[in-house]
C-alpha positions as a LaTeX table, in Angstrom:
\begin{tabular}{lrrr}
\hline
Residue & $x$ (\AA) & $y$ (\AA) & $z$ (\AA) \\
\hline
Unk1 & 114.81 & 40.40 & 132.53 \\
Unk2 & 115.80 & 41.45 & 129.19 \\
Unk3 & 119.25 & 40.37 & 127.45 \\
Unk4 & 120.82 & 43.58 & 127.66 \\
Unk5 & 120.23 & 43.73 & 131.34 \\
Unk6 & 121.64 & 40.58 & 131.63 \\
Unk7 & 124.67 & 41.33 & 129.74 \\
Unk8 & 125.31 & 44.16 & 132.24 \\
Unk9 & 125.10 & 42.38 & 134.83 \\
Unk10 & 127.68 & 39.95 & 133.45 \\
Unk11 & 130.00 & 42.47 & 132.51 \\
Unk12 & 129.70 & 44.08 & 136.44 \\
Unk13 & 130.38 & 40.34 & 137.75 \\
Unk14 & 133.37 & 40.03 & 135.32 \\
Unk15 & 134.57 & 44.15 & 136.49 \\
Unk16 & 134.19 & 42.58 & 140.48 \\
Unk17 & 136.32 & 39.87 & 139.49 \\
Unk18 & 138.85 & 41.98 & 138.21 \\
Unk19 & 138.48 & 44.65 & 140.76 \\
Unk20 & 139.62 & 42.19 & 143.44 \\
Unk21 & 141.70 & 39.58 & 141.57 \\
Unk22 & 145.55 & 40.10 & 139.74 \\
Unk23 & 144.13 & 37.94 & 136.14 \\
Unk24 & 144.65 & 39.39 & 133.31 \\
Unk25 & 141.38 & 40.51 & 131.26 \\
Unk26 & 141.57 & 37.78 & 128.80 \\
Unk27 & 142.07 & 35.13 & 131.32 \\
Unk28 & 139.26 & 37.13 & 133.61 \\
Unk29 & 136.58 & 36.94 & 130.58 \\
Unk30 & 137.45 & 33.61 & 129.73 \\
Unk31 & 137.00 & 32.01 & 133.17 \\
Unk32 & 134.20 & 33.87 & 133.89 \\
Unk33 & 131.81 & 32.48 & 130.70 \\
Unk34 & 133.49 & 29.24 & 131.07 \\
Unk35 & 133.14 & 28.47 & 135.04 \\
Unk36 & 131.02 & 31.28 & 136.48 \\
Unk37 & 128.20 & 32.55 & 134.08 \\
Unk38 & 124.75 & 31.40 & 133.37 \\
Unk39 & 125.48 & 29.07 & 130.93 \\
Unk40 & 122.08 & 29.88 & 129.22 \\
Unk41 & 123.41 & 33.59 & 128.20 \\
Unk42 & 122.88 & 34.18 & 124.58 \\
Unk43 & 125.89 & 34.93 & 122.14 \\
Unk44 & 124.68 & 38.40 & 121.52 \\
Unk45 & 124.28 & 39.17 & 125.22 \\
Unk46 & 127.51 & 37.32 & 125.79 \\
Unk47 & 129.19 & 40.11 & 123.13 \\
Unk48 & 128.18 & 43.02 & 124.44 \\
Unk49 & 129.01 & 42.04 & 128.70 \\
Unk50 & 132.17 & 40.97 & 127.21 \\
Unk51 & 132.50 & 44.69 & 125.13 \\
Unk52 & 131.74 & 46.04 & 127.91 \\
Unk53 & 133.78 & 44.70 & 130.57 \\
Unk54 & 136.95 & 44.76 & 128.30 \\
Unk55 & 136.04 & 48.39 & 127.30 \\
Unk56 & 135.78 & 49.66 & 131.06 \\
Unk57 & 138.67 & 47.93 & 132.26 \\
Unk58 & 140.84 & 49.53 & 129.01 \\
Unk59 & 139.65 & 52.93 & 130.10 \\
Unk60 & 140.12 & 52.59 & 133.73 \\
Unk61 & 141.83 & 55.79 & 134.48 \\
Unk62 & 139.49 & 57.55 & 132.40 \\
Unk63 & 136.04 & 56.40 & 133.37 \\
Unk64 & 137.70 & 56.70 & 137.50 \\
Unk65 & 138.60 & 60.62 & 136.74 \\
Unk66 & 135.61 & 61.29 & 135.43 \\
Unk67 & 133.57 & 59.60 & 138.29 \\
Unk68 & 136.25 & 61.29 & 140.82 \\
Unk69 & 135.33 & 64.98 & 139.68 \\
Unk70 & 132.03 & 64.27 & 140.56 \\
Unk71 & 131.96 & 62.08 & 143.33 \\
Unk72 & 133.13 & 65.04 & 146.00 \\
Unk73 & 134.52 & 63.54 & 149.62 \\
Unk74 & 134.75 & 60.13 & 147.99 \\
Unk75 & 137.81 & 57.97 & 146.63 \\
Unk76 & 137.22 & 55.68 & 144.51 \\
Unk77 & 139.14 & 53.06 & 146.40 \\
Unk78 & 137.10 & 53.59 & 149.47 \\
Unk79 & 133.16 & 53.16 & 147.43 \\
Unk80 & 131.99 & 49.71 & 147.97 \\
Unk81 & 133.26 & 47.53 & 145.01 \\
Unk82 & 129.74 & 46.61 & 143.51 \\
Unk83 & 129.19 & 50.47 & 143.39 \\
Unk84 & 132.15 & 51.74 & 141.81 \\
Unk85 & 131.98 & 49.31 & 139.51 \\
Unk86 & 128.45 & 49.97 & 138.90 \\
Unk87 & 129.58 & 53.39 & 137.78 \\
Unk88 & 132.31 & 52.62 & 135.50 \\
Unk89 & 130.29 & 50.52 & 133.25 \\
Unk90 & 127.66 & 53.29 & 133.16 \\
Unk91 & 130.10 & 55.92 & 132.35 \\
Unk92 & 131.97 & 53.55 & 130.47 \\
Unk93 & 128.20 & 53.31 & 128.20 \\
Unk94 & 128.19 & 56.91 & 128.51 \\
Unk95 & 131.47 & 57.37 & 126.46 \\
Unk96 & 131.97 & 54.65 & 124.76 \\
Unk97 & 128.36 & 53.05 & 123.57 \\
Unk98 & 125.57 & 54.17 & 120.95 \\
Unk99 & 123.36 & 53.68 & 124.13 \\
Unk100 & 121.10 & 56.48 & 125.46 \\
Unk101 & 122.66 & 58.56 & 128.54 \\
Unk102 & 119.22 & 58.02 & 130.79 \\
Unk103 & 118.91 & 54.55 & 129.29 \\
Unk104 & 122.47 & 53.71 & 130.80 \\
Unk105 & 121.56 & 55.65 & 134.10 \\
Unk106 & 118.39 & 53.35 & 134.29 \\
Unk107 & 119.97 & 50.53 & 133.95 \\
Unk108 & 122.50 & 51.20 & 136.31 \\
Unk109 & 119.99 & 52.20 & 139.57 \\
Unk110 & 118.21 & 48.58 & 138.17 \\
Unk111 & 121.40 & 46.11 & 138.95 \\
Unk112 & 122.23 & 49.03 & 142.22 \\
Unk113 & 118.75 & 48.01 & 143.41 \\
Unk114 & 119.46 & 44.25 & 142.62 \\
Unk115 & 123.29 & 44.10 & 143.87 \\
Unk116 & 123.61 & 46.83 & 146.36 \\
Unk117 & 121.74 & 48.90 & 148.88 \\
Unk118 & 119.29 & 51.72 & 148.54 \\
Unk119 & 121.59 & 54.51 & 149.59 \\
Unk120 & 124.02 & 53.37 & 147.52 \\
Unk121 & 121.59 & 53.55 & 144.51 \\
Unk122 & 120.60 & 57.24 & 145.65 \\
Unk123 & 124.65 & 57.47 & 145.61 \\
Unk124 & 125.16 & 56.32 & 142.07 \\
Unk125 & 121.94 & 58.20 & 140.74 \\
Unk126 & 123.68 & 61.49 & 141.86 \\
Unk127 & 127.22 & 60.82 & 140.32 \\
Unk128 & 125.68 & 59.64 & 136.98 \\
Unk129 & 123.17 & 62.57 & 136.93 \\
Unk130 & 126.22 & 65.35 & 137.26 \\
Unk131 & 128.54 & 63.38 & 134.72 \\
Unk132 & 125.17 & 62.91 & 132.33 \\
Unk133 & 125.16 & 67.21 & 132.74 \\
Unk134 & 128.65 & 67.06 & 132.04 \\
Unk135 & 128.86 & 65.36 & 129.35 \\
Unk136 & 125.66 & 66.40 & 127.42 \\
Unk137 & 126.81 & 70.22 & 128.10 \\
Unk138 & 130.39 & 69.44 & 126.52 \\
Unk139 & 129.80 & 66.44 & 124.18 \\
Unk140 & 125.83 & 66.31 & 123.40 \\
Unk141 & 125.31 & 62.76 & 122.19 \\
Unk142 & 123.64 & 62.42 & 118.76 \\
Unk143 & 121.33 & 59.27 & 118.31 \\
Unk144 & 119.72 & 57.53 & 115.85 \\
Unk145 & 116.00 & 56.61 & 115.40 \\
Unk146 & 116.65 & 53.51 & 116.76 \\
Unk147 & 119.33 & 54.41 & 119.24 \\
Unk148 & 117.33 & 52.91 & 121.97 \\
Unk149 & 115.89 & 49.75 & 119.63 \\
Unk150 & 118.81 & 47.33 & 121.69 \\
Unk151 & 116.98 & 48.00 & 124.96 \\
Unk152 & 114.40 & 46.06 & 123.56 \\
Unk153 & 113.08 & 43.09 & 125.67 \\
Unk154 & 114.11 & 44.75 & 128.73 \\
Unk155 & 112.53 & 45.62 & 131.73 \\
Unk156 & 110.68 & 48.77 & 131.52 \\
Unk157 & 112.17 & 51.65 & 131.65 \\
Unk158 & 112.67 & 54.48 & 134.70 \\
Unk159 & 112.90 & 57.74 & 134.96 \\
Unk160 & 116.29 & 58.96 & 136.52 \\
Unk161 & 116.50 & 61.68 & 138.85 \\
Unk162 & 118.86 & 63.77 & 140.78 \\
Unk163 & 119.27 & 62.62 & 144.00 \\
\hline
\end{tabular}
């Protein structure tokens, strides 16, 4: 598994915690490398879960609107925790990260598949497809050569779909 994947899978463990605990973020993030991690994460991989747990949790409303307009006959507060979390830190990526759209969507069916269940990953395909169309029909994202170059080392890559 490659660092970046790893790092995202941090980051979702640190978003559960917070989802179902009353700590604050810096007391959530520190816990969490100090008691609850791998303890052989890497300092690079240990940057970006951390940037991107603080990141969706400081754009909470915004990431869960976004996911709400496309996520019809579902509140957020009734999707299964590992799933809605799932989607904020892809949409989170989406808005706030240099990283590829369908790289982000990739890696987000990859932990569904590891932490969740296969409808739910048919579930979170479909969301992240429509807000993908969304955003690359309103805000087209503009990458560099090597926009995709900190994927590197990771699993190979899949092809996302609509569900």
């Amino acid at each position: 598994m490659g660092s970046r994947r790893k790092a995202r899978e941090c980051a979702l463990q640190m978003l559960f915690a917070a989802d179902i605990s009353e700590a604050r973020v810096d007391e959530l993030v520190r816990l969490f490398w100090s008691e609850l991690s791998d303890p052989d994460v890497e300092e690079p991989a240990r940057e970006f879960a951390t940037r991107l747990a603080t990141g969706t949790l400081a754009h909470l409303v915004e990431l869960d609107e976004r996911i709400r307009s496309r996520a019809e006959h579902w509140r957020i507060s009734r999707m299964a925790i590992v799933d809605r979390n799932i989607l904020r830190l892809a949409v989170y990526e989406f808005m706030h990260e240099p990283t590829p759209r369908t790289v982000a969507i990739n890696e987000a069916l990859e932990i569904a598949r590891r932490f969740s269940t296969y409808e739910a990953t048919q579930f979170i395909n479909g969301i992240l497809d429509a807000i993908k169309r969304d955003l690359d029909q309103h805000h087209p994202q503009v990458l560099s050569d090597n926009a995709d170059a900190d994927e590197e080392g990771d699993d190979e890559q899949h092809t996302a779909s609509s569900a």
